[in-house]
Each structure stands twice: as structure tokens, then as C-alpha cells.
N, C-alpha and C positions, 0 to 999 in steps of 0.2 A: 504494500500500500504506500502511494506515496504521502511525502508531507505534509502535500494539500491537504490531503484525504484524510490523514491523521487529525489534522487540525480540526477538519469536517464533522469528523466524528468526536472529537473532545466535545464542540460545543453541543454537539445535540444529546450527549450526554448530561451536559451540563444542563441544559435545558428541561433534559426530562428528571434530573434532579430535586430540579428547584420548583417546577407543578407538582412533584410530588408531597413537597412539602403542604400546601395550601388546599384549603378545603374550599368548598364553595360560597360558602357566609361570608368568605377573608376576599372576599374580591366581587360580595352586592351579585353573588349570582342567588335564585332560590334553594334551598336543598330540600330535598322529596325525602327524604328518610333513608331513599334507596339504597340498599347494597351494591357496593361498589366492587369492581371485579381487581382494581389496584390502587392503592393509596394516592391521595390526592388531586386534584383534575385531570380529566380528560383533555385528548389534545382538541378536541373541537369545540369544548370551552375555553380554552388558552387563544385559537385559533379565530372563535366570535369575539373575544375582548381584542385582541389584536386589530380586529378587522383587515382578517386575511382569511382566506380559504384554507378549509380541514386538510384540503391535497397539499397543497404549498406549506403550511405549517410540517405535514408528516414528511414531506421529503427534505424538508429543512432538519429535523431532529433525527431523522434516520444518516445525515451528512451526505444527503444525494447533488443537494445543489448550496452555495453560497448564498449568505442573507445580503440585503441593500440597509443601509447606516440606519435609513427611517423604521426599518420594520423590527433592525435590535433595539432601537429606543422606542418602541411600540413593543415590544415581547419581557425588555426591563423592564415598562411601569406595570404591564399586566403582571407581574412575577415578584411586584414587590420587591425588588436588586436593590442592596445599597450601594454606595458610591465605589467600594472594592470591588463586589463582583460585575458592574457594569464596564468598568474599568477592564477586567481579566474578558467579560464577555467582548469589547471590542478587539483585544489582544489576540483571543482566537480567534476570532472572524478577519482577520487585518494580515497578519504572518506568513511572509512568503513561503514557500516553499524552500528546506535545507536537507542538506545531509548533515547527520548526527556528526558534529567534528568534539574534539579535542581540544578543552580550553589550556591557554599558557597556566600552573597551576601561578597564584598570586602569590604578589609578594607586598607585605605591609609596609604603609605610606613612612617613610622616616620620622616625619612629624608627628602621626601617631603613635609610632613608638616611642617618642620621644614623653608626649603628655601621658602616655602609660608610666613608664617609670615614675613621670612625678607625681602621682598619686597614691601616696601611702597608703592613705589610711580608705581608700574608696577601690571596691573591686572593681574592674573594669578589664574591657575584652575589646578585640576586634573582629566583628564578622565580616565575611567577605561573601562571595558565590556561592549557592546555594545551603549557607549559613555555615562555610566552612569558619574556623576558629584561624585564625593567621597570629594573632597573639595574643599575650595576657600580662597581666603584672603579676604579681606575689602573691597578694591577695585573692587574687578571683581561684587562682591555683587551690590557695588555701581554703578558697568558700565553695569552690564547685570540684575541681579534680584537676590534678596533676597533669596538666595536658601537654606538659614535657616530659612524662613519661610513656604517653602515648603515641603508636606509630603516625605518623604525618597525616595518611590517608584517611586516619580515626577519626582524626580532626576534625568532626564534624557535630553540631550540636544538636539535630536531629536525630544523627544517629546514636549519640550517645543515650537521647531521652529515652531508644526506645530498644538498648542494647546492654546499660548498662545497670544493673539492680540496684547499687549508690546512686545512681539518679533517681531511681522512683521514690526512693526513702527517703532522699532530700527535698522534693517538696512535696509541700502539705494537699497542695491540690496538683497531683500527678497529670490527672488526667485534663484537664482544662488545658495545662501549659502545653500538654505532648498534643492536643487537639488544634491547639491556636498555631502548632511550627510543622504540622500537616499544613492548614491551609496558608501560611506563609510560605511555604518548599511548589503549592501548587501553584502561586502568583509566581513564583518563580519559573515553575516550568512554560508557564507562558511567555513568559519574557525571555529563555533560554529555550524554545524548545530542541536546538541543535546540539546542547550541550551533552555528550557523551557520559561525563561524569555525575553529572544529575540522572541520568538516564538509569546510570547504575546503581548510585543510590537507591532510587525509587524500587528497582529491582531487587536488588537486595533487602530492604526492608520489608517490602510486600509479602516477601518470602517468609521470613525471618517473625513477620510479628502480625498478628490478625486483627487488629485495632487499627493498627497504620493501615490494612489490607484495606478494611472498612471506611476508614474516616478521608481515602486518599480518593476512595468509589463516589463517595459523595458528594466530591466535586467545591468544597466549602473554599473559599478565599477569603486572606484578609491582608491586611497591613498595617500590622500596631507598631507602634511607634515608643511609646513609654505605658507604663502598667506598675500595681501593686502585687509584691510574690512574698508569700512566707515558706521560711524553711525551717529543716527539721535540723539543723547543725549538729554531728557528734560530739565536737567538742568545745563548743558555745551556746547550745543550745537552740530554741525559737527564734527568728531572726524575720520581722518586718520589713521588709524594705523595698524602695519606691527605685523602678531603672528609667531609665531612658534613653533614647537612639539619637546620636548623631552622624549625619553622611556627612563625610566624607567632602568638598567643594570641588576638586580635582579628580577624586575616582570616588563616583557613587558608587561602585559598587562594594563601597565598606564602609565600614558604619561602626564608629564606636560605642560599646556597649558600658553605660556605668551601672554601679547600686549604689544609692546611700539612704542615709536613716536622718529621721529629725535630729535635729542636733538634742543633745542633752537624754536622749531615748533610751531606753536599756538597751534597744540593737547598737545605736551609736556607740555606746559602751562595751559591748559585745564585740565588733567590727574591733575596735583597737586591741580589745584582750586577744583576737584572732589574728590581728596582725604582728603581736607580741610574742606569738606561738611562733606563725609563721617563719617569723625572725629567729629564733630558738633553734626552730627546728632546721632549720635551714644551714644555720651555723654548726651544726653537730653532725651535720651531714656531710659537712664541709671537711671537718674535722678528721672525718672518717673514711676521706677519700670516693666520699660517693658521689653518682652523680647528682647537681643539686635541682 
């Protein structure tokens, strides 16, 4: 199949994703009671709010034929899309055709690693392509994992969420975060669908884990930007803390990751006791000719 075609079909899965969610009350149609033979609307209800023909609508969602700009902005208000997934819907619809290539693997901004270093006391990361991890301070090391002990390729925050058993025990709500870096991995593959290494990702964890398999089928997209996470810390305990994403001005496609706490907070307090460890520990390590 080609790329086109690939893409053809993403959206009309996408499509039949997102009517499945909606019931008839959610979009002013009437509901009869009636038992329904699959979740959610019919495509010749989608197809009447649209005002488009049942044929045109079904050969659009089966990816037989391409949509025109006015009929996906007539299928997004009928579908309820907020402003990410209308976004991703014109990404598939729009995407030339490519051969799956091989990205250069990245290399972190100087400048970034530079403001990494000077951040003591505040965890902080850099992601890059498909949320690969390119570097870290001390501390994020210290708060989330050793990501220099890990092979280069591992590097990867997705994959760890959903590979790694210390990840599910560190946060408190596992499944939400490992929900929200599916549909961030999916915005991504709209925007890379040529990228080989995403490719494999996605295969590999498909394989590997039936939640991902699930939650990757559904088609969900998003792009958060900053959020609140608790964690479960081994050795500092419950930890509040507020992140936020900065890109990158030169190369979006990286984006520094921080965590910090109100000042004066128990995490705030917590955060230095764990940078104090991190420090400890790190020097004994040193000590002992390992690697640090």
C-alpha cells in the first residue's frame, strides 16, 4: 500500500473512531431507544450533519478517495474535534506521499545543555523526536531513572512508560500519563509519518504491551504542553509537582522539559533532600571507580 493510501486509511480510521464515540442526543439528533448494531453513530448520521452523501462519506472513511479542506471542517464540527485533533485530522488529509526513511539520530542544542547543568535544584530533560530523551541533569536522573545507564536507543520516554515496572510505581496516576504520551507519539506520527524509527517504536510496543495496542487503535491526539504529576519517590517520598515544555526557537523539535514545586512546599523540600542524595550518591560512585 502506498503512502497515500496509508494516510487514507489512518484518517478514516480516525474518523470512525471519533463517531464512535458520540451518541445521538450529543449532536441534536433524536434517539429511538433503538438497539444499535455498533457503538456510537452511524455513518449516514455523520454523513446528514455533514451534508454530504452516505456514498461519499463511506468511501471517505473506508480511504477510497481524499476529502476537500471544507468537508474536514464540516466532519470536525459534526465530530465534536478539538483544536488537536482537527489539527492531526488536517495532517492526515494534507501528507505527501514518502518512503519510510531514517532520521539523522539528534543531537542536543548546546544551549540546552548548557541551562540543564544550571539547574540544580529543578529536574529537567530534553525531548526530542518522537519523545526521544537526548539529555538530562542530575536530578531528573535522580527523580525518574538513570538514563545514562541506559542503552541510547532506550532513550525513549514512551517506551520506558510502558517497558519499565519503576515507571508504573513512580506515578501515582500511571495510566493517564502513559494515555496522554500515546496520543502525543500519535501527533507525532502525523507529522513524521516517514520516520522509520517511530515506525518501530510503535511496533514494538504494540507488540510488547496491550494498552498501548489499545489506546494507539483509538486514534486519541493531543499536545500538552505543561501539566500537574504526582509521584510515588523511593527515596523522598510523594512529590507534587507542576512541568512545563519549552521548544526549543532554533530546533523545535526539542523541547525542554522542567519540574518544580511551590516554593517553601514539602516537594520543594523534598526536591533539595533528593538533590542532596543525588550529590552523595554520585560522589561514592565516583569514589569507587564507577560509572557515574
Amino acid at each position: 500500500m502506498s503512502g497515500r493510501n496509508t494516510r487514507r486509511g489512518e484518517l478514516g480510521e480516525f474518523l470512525k473512531a471519533r463517531r464512535a464515540e458520540l451518541g445521538p442526543h450529543q449532536v441534536g439528533l433524536p434517539d429511538t431507544g433503538a438497539v444499535r448494531r455498533v457503538p456510537g453513530l452511524r455513518r449516514e448520521e455523520v454523513a446528514q450533519l455533514a451534508a454530504i452523501s452516505t456514498d461519499y462519506y463511506t468511501r471517505l472513511e473506508q480511504g477510497r478517495i481524499p476529502a476537500s479542506a471544507s468537508v474536514l471542517g464540516s466532519l470536525a464540527s459534526v465530530l465534536r474535534l478539538d483544536d488537536d485533533q482537527r489539527d492531526y485530522l488536517s495532517e492526515l488529509a494534507g501528507k505527501e506521499a514518502a518512503r519510510p526513511r531514517r532520521r539523522t539520530r539528534q543531537r542536543v542544542r548546546p544551549s540546552l545543555r548548557r541551562v540543564l547543568d544550571d539547574l540544580r535544584f529543578t529536574p529537567a530533560f530534553v525531548l526530542g523526536r518522537s519523545m526521544d530523551i537526548l539529555a538530562w541533569n542530575p536530578l531528573a536522573a535522580a527523580l525518574v531513572i538513570d538514563f545514562g545507564q541506559l542503552p541510547a536507543n532506550h532513550r525513549n520516554y514512551v517506551r520506558l512508560l510502558f517497558t519499565d515496572p519503576a515507571m508504573r510505581r513512580l506515578y501515582a496516576d500511571w495510566e493517564t500519563v502513559a494515555h496522554t504520551s500515546v496520543a502525543l507519539l500519535r501527533r507525532e506520527a502525523a507529522r513524521y509519518p516517514d520516520d522509520a524509527r517511530l515506525v518501530e517504536l510503535v511496533g514494538e510496543l504494540s507488540v510488547r504491551d496491550t494498552e498501548f495496542r489499545r489506546w494507539w487503535a483509538a486514534h486519541h491526539v493531543a499536545s500538552q504542553r505543561i501539566g500537574t504529576k504526582t509521584l510515588h519517590h523511593p527515596v523522598v517520598g510523594d512529590l507534587d509537582l507542576d512541568w512545563d515544555t519549552l521548544t526549543c526557537a532554533t530546533d523545535p523539535d526539542q523541547q525542554l522539559v522542567t519540574w518544580t514545586a511551590e516554593p517553601e512546599s514539602p516537594t520543594h523540600e523534598r526536591l533539595r533532600i533528593l538533590a542532596s542524595w543525588a550529590a552523595e550518591h554520585r560522589h561514592s560512585a565516583e569514589e569507587r571507580g564507577d560509572r557515574p
